[in-house]
DOVOZA-796483 format. One line per field, with one value per residue (C-alpha): residue in three letters; x, y, z; residue number from 1. Coordinates in steps of 0.25 Angstrom, whole numbers. Layout:
BEGIN
aa <- [ala  ...]
x <- [X  ...]
y <- [Y  ...]
z <- [Z  ...]
i <- [NUM  ...]
# end
This chain:
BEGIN
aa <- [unk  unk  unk  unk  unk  unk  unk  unk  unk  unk  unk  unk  unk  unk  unk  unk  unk  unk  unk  unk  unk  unk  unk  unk  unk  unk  unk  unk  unk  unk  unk  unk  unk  unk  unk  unk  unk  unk  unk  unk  unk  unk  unk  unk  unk  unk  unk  unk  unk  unk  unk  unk  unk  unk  unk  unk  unk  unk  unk  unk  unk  unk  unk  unk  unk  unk  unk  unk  unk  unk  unk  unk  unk  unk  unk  unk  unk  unk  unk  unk  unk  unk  unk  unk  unk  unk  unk  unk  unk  unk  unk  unk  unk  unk  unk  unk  unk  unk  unk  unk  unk  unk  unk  unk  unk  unk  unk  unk  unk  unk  unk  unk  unk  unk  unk  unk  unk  unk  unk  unk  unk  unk  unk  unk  unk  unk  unk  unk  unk  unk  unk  unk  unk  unk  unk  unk  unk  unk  unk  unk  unk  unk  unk  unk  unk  unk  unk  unk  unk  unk  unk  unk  unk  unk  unk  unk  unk  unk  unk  unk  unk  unk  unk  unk  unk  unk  unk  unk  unk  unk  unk  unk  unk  unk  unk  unk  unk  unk  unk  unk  unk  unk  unk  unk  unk  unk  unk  unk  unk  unk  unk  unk  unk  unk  unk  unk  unk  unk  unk  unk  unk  unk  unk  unk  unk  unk  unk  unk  unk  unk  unk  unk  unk  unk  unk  unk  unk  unk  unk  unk  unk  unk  unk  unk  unk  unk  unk  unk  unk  unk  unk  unk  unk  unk  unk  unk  unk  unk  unk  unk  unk  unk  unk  unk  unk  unk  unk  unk  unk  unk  unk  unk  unk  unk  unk  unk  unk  unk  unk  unk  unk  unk  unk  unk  unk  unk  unk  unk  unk  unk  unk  unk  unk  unk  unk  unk  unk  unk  unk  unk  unk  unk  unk  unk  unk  unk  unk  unk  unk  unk  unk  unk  unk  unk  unk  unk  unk  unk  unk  unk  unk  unk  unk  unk  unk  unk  unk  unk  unk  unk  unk  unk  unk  unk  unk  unk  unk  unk  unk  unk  unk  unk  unk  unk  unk  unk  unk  unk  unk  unk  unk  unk  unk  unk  unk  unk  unk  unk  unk  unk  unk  unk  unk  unk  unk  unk  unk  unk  unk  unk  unk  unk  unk  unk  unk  unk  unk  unk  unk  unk  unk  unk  unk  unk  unk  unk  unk  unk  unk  unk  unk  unk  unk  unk  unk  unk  unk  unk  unk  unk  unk  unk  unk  unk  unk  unk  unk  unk  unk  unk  unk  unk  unk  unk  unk  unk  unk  unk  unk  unk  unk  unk  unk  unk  unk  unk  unk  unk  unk  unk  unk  unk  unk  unk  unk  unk  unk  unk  unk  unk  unk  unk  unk  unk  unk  unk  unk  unk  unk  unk  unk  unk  unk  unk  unk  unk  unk  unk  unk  unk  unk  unk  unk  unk  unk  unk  unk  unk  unk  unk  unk  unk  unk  unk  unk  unk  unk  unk  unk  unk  unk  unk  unk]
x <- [181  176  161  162  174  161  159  171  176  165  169  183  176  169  178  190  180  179  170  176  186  174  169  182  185  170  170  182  177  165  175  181  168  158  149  143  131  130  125  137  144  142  141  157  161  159  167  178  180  181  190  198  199  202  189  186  198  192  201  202  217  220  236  243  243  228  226  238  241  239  234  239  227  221  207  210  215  205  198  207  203  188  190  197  186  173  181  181  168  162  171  164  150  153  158  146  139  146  142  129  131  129  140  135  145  150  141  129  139  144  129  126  137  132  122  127  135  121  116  128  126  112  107  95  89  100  106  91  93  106  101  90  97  108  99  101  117  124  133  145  148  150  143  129  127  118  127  136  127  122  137  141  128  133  147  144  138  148  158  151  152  167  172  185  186  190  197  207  199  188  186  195  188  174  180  184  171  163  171  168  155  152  158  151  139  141  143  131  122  127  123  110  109  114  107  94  97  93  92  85  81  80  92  99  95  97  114  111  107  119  128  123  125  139  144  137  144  157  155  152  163  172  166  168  182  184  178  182  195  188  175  172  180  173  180  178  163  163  172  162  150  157  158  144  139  148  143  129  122  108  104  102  116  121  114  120  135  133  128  142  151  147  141  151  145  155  161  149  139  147  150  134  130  140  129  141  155  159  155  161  175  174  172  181  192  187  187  201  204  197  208  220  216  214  231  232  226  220  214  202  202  209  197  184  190  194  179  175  183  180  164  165  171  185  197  210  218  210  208  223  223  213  220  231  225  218  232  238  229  233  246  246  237  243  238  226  231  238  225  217  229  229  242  247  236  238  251  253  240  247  261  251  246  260  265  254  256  272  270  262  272  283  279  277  289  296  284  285  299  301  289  298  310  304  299  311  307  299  312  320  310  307  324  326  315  321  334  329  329  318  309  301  287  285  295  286  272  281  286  271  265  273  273  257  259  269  259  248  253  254  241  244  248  235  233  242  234  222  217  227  236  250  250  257  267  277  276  281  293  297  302  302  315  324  316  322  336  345  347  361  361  349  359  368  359  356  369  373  361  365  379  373  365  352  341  340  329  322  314  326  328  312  312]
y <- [185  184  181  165  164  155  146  144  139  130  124  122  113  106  102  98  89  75  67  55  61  68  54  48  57  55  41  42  49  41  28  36  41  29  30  44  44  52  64  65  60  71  80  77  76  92  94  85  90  106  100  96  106  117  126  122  132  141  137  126  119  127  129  142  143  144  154  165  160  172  181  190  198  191  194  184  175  174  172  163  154  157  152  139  137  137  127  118  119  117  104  100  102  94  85  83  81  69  64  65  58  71  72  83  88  100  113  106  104  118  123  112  120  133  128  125  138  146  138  141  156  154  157  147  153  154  140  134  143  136  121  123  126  117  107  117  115  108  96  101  115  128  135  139  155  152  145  155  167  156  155  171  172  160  165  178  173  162  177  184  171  171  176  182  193  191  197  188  190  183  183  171  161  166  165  150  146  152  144  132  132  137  127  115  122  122  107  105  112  104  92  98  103  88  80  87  88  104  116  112  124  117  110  122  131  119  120  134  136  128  135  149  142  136  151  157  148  149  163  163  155  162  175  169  168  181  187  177  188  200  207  211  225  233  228  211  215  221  209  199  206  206  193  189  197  188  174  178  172  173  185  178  171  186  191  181  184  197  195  188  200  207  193  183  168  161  147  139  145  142  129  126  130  120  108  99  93  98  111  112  108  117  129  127  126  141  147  140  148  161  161  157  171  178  179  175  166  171  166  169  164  150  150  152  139  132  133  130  119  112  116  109  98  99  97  105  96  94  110  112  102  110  123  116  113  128  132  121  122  137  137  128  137  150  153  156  162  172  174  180  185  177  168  176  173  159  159  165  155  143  148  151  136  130  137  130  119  118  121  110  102  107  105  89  89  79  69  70  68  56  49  52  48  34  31  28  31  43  51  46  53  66  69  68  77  87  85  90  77  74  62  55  54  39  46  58  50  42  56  61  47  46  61  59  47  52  66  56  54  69  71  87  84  76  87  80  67  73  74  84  85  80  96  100  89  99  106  94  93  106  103  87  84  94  88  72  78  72  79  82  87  97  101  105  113  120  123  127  136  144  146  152  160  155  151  135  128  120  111  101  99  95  81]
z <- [51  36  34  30  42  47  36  31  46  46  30  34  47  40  27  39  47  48  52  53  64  70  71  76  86  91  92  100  110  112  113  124  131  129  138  133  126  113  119  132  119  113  122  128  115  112  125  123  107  112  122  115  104  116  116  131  130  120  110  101  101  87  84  85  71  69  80  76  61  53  62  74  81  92  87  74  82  91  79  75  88  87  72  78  87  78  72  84  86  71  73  85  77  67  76  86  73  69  83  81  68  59  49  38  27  18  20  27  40  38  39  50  58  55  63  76  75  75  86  95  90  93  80  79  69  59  64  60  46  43  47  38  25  28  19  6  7  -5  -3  -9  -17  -10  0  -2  1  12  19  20  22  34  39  40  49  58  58  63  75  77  76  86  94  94  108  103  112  127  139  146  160  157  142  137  147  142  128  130  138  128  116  122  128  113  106  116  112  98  100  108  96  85  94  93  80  73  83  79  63  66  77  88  95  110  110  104  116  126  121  120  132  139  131  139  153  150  144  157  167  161  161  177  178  174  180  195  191  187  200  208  212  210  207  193  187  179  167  171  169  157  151  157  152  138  140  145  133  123  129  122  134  139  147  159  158  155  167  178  172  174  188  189  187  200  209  201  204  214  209  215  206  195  198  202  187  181  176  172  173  159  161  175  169  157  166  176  165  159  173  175  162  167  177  169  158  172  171  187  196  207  223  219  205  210  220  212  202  213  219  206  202  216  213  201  207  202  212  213  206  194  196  192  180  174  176  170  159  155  157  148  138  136  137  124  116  116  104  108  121  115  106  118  127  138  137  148  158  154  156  170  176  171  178  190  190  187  200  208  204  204  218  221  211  222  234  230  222  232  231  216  215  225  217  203  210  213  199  190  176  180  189  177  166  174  176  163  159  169  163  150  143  131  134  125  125  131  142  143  145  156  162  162  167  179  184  185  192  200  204  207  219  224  229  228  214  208  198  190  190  187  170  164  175  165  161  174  173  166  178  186  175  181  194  194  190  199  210  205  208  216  226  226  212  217  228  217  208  219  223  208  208  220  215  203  212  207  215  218  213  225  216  215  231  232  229]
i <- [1  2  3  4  5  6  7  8  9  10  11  12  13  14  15  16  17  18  19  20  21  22  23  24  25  26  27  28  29  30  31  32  33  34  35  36  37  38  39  40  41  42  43  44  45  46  47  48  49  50  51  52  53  54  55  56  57  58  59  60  61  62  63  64  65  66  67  68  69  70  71  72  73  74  75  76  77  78  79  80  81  82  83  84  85  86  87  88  89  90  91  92  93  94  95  96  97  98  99  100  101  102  103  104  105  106  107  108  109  110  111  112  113  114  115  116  117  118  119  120  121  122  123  124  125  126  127  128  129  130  131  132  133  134  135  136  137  138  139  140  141  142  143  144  145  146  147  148  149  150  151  152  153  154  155  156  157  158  159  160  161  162  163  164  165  166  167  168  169  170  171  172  173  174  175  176  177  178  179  180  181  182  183  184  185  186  187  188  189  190  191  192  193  194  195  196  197  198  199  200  201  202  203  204  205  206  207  208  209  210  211  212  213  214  215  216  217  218  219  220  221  222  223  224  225  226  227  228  229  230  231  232  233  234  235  236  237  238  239  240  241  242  243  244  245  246  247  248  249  250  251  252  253  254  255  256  257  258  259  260  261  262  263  264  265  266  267  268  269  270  271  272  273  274  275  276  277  278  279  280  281  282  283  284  285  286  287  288  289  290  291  292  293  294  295  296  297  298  299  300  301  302  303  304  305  306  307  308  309  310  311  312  313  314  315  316  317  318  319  320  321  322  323  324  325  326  327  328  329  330  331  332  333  334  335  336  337  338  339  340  341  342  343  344  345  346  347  348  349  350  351  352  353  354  355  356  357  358  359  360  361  362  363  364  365  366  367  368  369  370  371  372  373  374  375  376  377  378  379  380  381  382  383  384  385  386  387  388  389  390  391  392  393  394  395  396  397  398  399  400  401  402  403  404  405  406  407  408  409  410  411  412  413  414  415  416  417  418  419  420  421  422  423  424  425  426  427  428  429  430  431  432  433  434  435  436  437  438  439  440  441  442  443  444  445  446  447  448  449  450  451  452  453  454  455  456  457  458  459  460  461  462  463]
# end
């Protein structure tokens, strides 16, 4: 990376924003949430913003273009993802400052988010160095010197911050953790920082301080995981070790990890450490994660996040949507899968939770189909779709709309009800319309198929 990588980010940032759209966006989400007061507003406004650009992930929603374009080691374009995200989060500052009604321009808000990046790299001292001469910048005209002499120095920390390197095992989920849990706490600290017109030392180690507790109990999450099967190898130790070290976290936080590696906390403790709902979802989705890098899905690994989930008082149906989601969200994004080598892992969990749950699909297949069969547009729409027939979108919403309705009443099969639960439908698609045969004509595929000496299919002769 080149010196000014830094500043010149965080220019380009800050000519492309708009307050006005920052603005917008806000307002709409306090129309939709109105019963917040300005600091839950807040607060859940951080959330839903990374949320939605993908950093609960670890990765912002960037194209494949901007991840592989012009380059081809991995290690630029994990750069290339890291660049990506310092761009999410240097939105979301300028962002929460527009909600606290503190919309600054040109070099005095580029300097404004030099600030906030020191404070996340806990550099107090150089964050309060910066704020002070933000009062010498010019309105217009090129940069003064000592504001890029201020930027190279906050650069390099926000470099050294940058967790490009990870294992597959257990890396990639500290990775995404840590990106996240960073960037809320960036977002925390510019709320901070503009509500207080300066650096507060108190409420900078308040944020700072949850920051350090969040990282560590993301880290004993996924810990538990990993020895929920077996004790730690020789080599697991020195990757988590590496790890612990990276996370920059207090010696007593390091201490208790480490403690973990040879007494690893069963999902109780975890669970009891969680202080709030927010918290308790994020981590269960990393853990989730954890498993989906871990390339297979164990007994022992299904059990720990089933204790968990349940301690944190999510039920199994809900469980599975949420798996499905993980595994949805990167199978869409394989760019930045094949940027840390795990597309493979991905791949073969997501088969794993697909066979589950066709089997569940299976054994309710004749309750399924006989509700299809008595709604005529519905049987209608799914044969045609079997058939191979393009349907238009109105015909699609139908076909979507009325699946759910139909699933609802498959008590087995509320996972589809539940928030999120439309991304299994395609797997429904699979098997459905051979099941809304009639059955003479399934006699005779069958019949065919053994002429041919193949093997008949026996999802047709369920419904």
């Amino acid at each position: 990376m080149g010196s000014d990588f830094f500043f010149s980010l965080l220019a380009d940032e800050v000519a492309k924003f708009s307050d006005l759209e920052a603005e917008a966006r806000l307002e709409n989400f306090r129309r939709d949430h109105p019963d917040y007061d300005i600091k839950e507003l807040v607060r859940r406004w951080v959330e839903f913003r990374l949320r939605q650009a993908g950093v609960v992930y670890g990765t912002p929603l960037v194209s494949e273009e901007e991840v592989t374009q012009g380059v081809r080691s991995d290690l630029a374009r994990r750069r290339a993802v890291f660049f990506a995200i310092l761009r999410v989060e240097a939105d979301l500052a300028m962002e929460v400052g527009c909600t606290v009604s503190h919309c600054s321009r040109g070099w005095v808000r580029v300097a404004e988010l030099m600030v906030c990046f020191a404070l996340l790299g806990r550099k107090l001292r150089l964050a309060r160095t910066i704020h002070r001469r933000i009062g010498e910048l010019p309105e217009d005209g090129p940069a003064p010197a000592f504001l890029l002499a201020l930027a190279r120095r906050v650069g390099r920390h926000v470099e050294r911050r940058a967790y490009l390197a990870g294992n597959p095992l257990i890396g990639l989920p500290v990775h995404n953790g840590f990106n996240y849990i960073d960037a809320k706490t960036l977002g925390r600290l510019a709320v901070a920082y503009f509500e207080r017109g300066g650096v507060d030392p108190r409420a900078v180690r308040r944020v700072l301080d949850h920051q350090d507790e969040e990282r560590r109990m993301l880290m004993e999450g996924l810990i538990g995981l990993n020895l929920a099967e077996r004790p730690a190898s020789g080599e697991v130790r020195r990757i988590v070790r590496a790890q612990i070290r990276a996370a920059g976290l207090s010696w007593c936080n390091r201490w208790r990890l480490r403690r973990l590696l040879r007494h690893p906390a069963p999902a109780e403790v975890v669970a009891q450490a969680v202080k709030n709902e927010r918290f308790g979802d994020f981590l269960l989705e990393q853990v989730i994660l954890g498993a989906v890098l871990d390339g297979h899905f164990s007994e022992s690994e299904s059990l720990y996040i089933g204790r968990l989930a349940g301690l944190l008082r999510v039920p199994p149906a809900e469980l599975a949507v949420r798996e499905a989601r993980v595994v949805d969200f990167y199978q869409s994004h394989k760019a930045y899968l094949d940027a840390f080598m795990v597309s493979t892992a991905v791949k073969s969990y997501r088969q794993q939770l697909l066979s589950r749950l066709q089997r569940a699909i299976q054994e309710n297949l004749g309750v399924i189909a006989a509700e299809v069969r008595s709604t005529g547009e519905l049987a209608d729409l799914v044969k045609r779709w079997g058939l191979g027939e393009r349907l238009g979108g109105a015909e699609r919403a139908r076909l979507r709309r009325g699946l759910l309705d139909v699933l609802r009443t498959v008590p087995s099969l509320a996972i589809f009800s539940l928030p999120g639960g439309a991304v299994l439908l395609p797997l429904l698609l699979k098997v459905l319309p051979a099941a809304l045969k009639p059955a003479s004509l399934v006699e005779r595929e069958r019949q065919r198929a053994l002429d041919r000496g193949g093997e008949p299919s026996d999802s047709g002769g369920r419904g």
